[in-house]
SETORBA-875210 format. One record per residue: residue in three letters; x negated, z negated, y of N, C-alpha, C in turn. Coordinates in pm, whole numbers, plus 50000, padded with zeros to 5 digits. Layout:
BEGIN
ALAXZYXZYXZY
...
***
This chain:
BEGIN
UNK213886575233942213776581833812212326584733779
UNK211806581533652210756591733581210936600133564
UNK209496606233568209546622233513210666629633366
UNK210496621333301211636625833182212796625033185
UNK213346613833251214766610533283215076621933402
UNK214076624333504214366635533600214436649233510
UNK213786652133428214236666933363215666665833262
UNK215556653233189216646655033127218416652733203
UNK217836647633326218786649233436219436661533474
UNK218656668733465218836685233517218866695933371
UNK218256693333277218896699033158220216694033111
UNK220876680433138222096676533151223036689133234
UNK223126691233350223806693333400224056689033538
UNK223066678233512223346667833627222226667233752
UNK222406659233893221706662133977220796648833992
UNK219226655833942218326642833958218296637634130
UNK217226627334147216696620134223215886631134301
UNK215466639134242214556653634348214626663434223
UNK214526674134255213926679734171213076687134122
UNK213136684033963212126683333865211536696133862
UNK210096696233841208906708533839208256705333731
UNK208576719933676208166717733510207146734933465
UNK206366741033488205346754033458204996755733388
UNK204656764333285203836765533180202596777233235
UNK201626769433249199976778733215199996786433119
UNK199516796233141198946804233067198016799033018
UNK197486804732884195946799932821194476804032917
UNK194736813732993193646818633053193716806433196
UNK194826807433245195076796733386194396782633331
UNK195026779933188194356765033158192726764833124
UNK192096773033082190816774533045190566775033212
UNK190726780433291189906785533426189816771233485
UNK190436762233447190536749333493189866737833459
UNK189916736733285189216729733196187746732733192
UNK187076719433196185856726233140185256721832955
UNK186006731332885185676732332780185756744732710
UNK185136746032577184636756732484186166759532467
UNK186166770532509187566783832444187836782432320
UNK187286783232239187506780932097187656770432037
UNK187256756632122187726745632031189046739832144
UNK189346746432226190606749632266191626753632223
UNK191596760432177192276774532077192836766631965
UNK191746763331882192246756831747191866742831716
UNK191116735331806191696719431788192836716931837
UNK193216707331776194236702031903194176689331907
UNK193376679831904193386671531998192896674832158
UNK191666689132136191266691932266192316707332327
UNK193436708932309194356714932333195336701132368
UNK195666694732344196446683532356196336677432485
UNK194386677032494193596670032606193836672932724
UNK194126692432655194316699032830195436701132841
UNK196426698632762197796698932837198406685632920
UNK197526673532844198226666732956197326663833073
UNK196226669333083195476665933190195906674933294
UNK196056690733237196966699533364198436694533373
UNK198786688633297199946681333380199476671433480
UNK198866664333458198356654733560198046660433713
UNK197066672433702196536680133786197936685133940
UNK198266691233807199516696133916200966688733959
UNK201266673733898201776668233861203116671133852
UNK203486684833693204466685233654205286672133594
UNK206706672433553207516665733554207246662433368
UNK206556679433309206826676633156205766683733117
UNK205746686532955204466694732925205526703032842
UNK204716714632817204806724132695203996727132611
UNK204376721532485203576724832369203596736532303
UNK202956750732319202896762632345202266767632166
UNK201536760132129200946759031974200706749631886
UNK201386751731798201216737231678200796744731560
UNK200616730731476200136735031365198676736031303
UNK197676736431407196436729931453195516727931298
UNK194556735931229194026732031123193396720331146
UNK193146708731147191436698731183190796703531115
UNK190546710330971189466712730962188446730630963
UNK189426733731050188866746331095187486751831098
UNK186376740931149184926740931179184526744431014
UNK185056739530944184526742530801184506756030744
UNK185426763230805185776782730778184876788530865
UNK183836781430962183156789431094181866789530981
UNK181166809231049179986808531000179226805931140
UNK179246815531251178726807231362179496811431470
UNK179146807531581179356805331714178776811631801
UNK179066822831905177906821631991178976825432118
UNK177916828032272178476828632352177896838632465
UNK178266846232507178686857832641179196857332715
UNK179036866532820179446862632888180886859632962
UNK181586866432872182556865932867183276858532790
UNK183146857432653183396848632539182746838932456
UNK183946831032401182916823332308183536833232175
UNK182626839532094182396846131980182366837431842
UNK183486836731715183696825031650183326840631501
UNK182846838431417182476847931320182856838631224
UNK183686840831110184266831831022183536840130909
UNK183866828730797182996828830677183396841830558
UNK184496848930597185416856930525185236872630590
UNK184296868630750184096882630779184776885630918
UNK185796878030875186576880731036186046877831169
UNK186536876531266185746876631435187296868631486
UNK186726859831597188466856031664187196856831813
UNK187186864631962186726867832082187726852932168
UNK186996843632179187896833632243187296836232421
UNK187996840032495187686848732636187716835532677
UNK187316832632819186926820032913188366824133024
UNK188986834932971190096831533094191546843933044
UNK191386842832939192546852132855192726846532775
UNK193896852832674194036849432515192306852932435
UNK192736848632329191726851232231192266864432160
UNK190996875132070191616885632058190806887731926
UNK191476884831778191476889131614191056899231582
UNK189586901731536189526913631466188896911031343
UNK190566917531211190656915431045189766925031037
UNK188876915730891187796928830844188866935230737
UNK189636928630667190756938330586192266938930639
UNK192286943930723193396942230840194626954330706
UNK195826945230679196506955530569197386962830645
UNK197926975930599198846984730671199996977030686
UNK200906982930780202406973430792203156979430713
UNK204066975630631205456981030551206216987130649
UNK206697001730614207687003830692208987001730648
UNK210007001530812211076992430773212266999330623
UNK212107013230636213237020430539212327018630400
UNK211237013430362211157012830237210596999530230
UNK210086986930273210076975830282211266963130166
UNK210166958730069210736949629977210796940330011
UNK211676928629972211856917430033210836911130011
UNK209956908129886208926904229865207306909529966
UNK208116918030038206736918430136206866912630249
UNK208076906030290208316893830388207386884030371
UNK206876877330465206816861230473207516852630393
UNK207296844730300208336837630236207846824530289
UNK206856818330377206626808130436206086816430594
UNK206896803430661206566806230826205286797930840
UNK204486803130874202996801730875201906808031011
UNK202476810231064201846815731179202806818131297
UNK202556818331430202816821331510202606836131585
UNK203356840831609203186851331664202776855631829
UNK201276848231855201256846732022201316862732101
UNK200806873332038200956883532098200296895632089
UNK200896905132048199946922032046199286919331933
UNK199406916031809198796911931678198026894931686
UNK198236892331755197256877531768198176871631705
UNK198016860831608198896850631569198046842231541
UNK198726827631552198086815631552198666805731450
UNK197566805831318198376802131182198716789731231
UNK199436781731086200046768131117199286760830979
UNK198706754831008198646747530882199356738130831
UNK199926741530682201616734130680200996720630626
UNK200316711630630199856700330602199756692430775
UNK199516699230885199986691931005200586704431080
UNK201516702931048202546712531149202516704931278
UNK202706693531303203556690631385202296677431443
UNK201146676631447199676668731496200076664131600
UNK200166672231693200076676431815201406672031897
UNK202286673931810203926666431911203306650331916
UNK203126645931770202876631531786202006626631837
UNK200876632731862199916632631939200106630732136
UNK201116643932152200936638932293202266632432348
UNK203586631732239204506622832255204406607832245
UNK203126603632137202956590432156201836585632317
UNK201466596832349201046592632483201706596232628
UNK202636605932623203036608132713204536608932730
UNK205346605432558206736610832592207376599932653
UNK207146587032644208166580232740208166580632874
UNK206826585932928207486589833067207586603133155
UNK207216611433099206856627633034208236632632954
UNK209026647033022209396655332924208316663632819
UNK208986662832731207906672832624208456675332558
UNK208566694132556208796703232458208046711832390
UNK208846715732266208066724932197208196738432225
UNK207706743232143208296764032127208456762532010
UNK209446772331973208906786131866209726796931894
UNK209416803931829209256821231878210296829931758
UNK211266836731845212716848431813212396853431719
UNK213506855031608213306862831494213086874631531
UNK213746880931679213136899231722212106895431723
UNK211346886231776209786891531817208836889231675
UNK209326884531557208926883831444208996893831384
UNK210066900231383210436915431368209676923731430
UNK209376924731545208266933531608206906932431553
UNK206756919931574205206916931534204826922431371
UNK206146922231307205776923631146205606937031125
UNK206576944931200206486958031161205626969131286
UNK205576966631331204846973931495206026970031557
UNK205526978931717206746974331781207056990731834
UNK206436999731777207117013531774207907016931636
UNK207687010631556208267010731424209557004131435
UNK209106995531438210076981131488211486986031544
UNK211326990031667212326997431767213357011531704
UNK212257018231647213017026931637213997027931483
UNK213177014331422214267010531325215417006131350
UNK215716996931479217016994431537218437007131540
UNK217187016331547218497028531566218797037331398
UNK217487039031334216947047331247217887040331099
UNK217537024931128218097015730945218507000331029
UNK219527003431094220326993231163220336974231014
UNK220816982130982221086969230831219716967030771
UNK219206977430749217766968730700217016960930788
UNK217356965530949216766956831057217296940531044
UNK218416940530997219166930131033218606919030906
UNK218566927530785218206917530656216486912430694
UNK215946920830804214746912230813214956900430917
UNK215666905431027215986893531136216556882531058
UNK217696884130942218186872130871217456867230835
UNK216436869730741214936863230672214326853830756
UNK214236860130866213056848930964214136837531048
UNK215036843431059216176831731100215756822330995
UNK215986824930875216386816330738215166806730779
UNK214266812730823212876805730812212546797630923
UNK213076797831042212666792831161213816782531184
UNK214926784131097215876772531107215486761031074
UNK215036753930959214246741330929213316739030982
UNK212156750531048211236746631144211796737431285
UNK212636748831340213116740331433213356723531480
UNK214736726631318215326713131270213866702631296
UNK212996706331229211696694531174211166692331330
UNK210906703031394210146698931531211006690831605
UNK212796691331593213046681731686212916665931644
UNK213026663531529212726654631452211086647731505
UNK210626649631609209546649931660209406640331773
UNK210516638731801211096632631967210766639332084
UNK210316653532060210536661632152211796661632306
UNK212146665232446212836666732427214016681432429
UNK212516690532434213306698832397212786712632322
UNK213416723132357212236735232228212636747132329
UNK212046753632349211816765132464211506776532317
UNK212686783432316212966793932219212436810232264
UNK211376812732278210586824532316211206839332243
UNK211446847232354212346858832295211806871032421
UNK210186871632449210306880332599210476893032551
UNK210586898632456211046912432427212566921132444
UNK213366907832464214736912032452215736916132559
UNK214276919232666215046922732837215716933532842
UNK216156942132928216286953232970214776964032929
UNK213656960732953212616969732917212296977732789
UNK213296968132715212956972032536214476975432484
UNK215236964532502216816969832427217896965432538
UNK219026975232532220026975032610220816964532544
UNK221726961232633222766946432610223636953032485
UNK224146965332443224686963232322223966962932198
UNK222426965832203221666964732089221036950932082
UNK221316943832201220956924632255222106918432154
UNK223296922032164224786916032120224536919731975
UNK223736927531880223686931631741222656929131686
UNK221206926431771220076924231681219236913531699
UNK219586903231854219266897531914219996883931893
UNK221426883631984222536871332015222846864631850
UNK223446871631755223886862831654222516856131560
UNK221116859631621220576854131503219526841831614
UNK219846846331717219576834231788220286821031813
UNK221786826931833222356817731820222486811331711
UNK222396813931570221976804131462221026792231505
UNK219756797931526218866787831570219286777631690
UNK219966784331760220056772231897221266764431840
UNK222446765231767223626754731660222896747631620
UNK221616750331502220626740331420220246729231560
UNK219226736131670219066725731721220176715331801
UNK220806721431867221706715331946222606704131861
UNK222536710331724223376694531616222386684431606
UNK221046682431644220196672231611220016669931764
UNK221346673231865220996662932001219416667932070
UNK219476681032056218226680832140218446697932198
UNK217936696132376218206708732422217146716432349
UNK217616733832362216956742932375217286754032429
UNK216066762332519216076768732587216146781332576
UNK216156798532623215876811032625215166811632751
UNK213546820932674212766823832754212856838832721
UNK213286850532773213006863532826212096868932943
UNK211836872432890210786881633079211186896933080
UNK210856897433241211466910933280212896908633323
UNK213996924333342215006924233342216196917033319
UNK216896908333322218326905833250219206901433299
UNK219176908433406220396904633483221636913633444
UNK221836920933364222846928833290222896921733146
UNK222616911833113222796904132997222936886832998
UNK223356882233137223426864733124224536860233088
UNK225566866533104226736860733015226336862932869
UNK225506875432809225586872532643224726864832648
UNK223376860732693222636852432638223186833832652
UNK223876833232729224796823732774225876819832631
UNK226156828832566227026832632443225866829532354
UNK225386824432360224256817732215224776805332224
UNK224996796732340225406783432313223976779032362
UNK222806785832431221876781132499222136767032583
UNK221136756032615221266746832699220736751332854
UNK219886765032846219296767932966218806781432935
UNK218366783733082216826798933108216516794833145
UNK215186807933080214096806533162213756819733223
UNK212616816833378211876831433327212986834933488
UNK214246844733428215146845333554214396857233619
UNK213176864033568212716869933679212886876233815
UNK212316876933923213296881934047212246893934095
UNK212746900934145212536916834197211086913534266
UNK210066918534220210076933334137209966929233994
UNK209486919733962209076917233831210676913433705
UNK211276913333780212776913433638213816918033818
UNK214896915333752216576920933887217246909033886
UNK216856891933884217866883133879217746875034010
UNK218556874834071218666870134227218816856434205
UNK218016846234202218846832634157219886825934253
UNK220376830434354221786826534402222816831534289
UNK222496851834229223436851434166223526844134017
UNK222466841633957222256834033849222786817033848
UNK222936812233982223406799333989224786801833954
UNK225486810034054226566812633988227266818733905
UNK226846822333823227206828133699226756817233541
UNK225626805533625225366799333510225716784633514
UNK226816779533640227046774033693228226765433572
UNK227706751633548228306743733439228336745133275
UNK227486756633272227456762433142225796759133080
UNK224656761633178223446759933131222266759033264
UNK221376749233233220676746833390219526758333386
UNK218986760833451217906770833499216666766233522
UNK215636773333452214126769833469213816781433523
UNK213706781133652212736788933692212696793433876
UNK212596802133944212076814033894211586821933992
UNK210356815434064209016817734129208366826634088
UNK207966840734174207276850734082205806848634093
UNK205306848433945203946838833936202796853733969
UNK203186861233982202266879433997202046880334123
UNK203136881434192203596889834315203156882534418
UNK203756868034380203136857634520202826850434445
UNK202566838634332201396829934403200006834834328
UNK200446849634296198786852834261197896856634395
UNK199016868534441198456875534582199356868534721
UNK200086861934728200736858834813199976847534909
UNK199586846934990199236836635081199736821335077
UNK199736813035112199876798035112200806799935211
UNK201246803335336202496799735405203576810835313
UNK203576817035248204556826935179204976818735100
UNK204156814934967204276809034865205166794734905
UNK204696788034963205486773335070207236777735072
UNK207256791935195207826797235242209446799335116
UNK208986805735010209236811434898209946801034757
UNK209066789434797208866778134686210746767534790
UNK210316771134926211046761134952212976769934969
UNK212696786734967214256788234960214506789434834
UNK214136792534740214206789634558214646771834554
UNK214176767534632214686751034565216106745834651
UNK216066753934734217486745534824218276756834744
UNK218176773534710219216774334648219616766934469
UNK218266762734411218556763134299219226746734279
UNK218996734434390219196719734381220806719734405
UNK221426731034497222786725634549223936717234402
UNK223966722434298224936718834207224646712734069
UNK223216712334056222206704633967221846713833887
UNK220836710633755220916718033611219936728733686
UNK219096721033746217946732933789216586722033802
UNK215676731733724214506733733714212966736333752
UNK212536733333895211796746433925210536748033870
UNK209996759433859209426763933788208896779833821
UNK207786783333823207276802533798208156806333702
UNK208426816633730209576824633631208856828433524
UNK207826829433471207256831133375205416819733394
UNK204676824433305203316816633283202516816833400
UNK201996810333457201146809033562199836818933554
UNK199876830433622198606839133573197576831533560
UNK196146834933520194706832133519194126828733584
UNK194166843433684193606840233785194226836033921
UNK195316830033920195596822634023195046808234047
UNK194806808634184194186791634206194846781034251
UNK193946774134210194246753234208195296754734303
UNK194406756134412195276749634545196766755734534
UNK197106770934523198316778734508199236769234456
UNK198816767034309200006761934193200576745234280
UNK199206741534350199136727934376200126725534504
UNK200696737034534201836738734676202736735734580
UNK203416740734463204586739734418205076724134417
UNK204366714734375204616700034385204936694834527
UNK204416700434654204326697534771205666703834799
UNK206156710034755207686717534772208506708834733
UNK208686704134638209786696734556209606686134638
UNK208706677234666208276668134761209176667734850
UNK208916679834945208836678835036211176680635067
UNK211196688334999212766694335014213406696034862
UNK213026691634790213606689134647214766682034636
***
């Protein structure tokens, strides 16, 4: 088997030839690696493109993840200048604004007319988004889309890598759109405070992320990794998961799954008191799975409980050990995660979440030597 036929082997249901190792870097892990400018990282994407498939190469995952689309090309034209520290490359745009592109973190936005947020009990519909236009990467950072190439970047590294390469996309939960729009102390306590007005905003961004979807699979993707890490145990309990969460996700995962293409749930943290509902979306898989200390999901018990219903990506704790963990641990660690997760197929392996920053080459570079070796 190839690499693609081996993942879509195991997103089947079915038991590849070994199995498939599939990670997503963090932006800081991929910069610590690359040697290029943070900022034309950030927002080119042919040189975002460059480094995703070259860290695939590196570590020789099975697939890539396309983590940001939408990619202006002509971005350089909005820059007033450039400079660099030691820490950052410093991008000063022509309008006033600042984007801090760090050499081993996210990048971090500071609006010179940054507008107040609507709150949720008096909020007009007209102060929604009426175009999905940005991404929501995190803690106010968003990463616009420019709707003239949404989609650069699929064709870009699918015409070079998808026939023998899995490659998926993202996009990101109407909750965490909801958070991001309104705060996420606002946000929350509207769940309890204006239950229905919460819901007419989650419908909105559903409305909106449904044709996105649709269009990205239309991409030859083969699949879309549906980002939702807010919706663990840390933030909302499983009956406020089943009311503000499950039905508007599961919209989105019907859209994709009718155009023949998997998609995934990525949560972090907690949820092992919620895999049968998230299972109840009609998901093709998890991710993430976290295991003690960093989430409560044991993946013996997650095999069986997710056993013929949806395969599993994951779930190596990328903090605990292979940041601080030694090389015979990590080995150690990498190799009882794969004999339990290979016995019945529809498994994945994978860090249960993003590969920290500062973890090194050699570390990540055991995980391939695992699958190798006892896959």
């Amino acid at each position: 088997m190839n690499s693609k036929l081996r993942v879509s082997t195991a997103m089947n249901l079915g038991i590849p030839d070994r199995v498939p190792i599939m990670c997503q870097c963090s932006i800081g892990h991929m910069l610590q690696q690359l040697d290029v400018s943070p900022a034309e990282f950030w927002f080119d994407h042919e040189v975002f493109a460059h480094g995703l498939i070259t860290l695939r190469a590196l570590y020789d995952f099975d697939g890539i993840l396309i983590s940001l689309h939408g990619h202006n090309p002509r971005w350089r034209d909005d820059v007033q200048s450039r400079s660099i520290t030691n820490e950052a490359e410093e991008v000063l745009w022509k309008n006033g604004d600042k984007t801090i592109c760090y050499f081993d973190d996210l990048p971090r936005q500071i609006i010179l007319s940054d507008q107040q947020r609507p709150r949720v009990e008096v909020f007009h519909h007209s102060d929604l988004p009426q175009t999905l236009d940005y991404i929501p990467v995190s803690q106010g950072l968003h990463f616009r889309i420019d709707p003239s190439h949404t989609f650069d970047i699929f064709k870009r590294i699918v015409s070079e890598a998808g026939a023998e390469f899995s490659v998926h996309g993202e996009i990101t939960s109407p909750f965490d759109y909801f958070l991001d729009f309104f705060g996420y102390q606002e946000a929350l306590m509207a769940l309890i405070e204006h239950p229905e007005r919460s819901k007419q905003v989650l419908l909105h961004f559903t409305t909106l992320l449904k044709p996105l979807a649709r269009a990205m699979c239309d991409t030859r993707i083969d699949a879309i990794k549906l980002s939702s890490p807010f919706a663990g145990a840390g933030f909302i309990s499983p009956a406020f998961y089943s009311e503000f969460v499950l039905p508007f996700e599961r919209e989105i995962i019907q859209a994709v799954r009718e155009k023949g293409v998997h998609i995934y749930l990525h949560t972090c943290g907690e949820i092992g008191d919620r895999l049968s509902l998230m299972l109840a979306s009609g998901t093709s898989g998890l991710e993430c799975l976290d295991p003690p200390p960093l989430g409560n999901v044991e993946l013996a018990d997650a095999v069986k409980t997710m056993r013929g219903k949806a395969f599993i990506k994951g779930n190596l704790d990328s903090v605990n050990l292979l940041l601080f963990g030694t090389n015979a641990e990590i080995t150690a660690d990498a190799h009882r995660r794969i004999q339990i997760g290979k016995q019945n197929g529809g498994f994945i392996f994978s860090t249960a979440c993003s590969i920290a920053p500062k973890v090194e080459r050699e570390k990540v570079l055991l995980l391939h030597e695992a699958v190798e070796r006892c896959g």
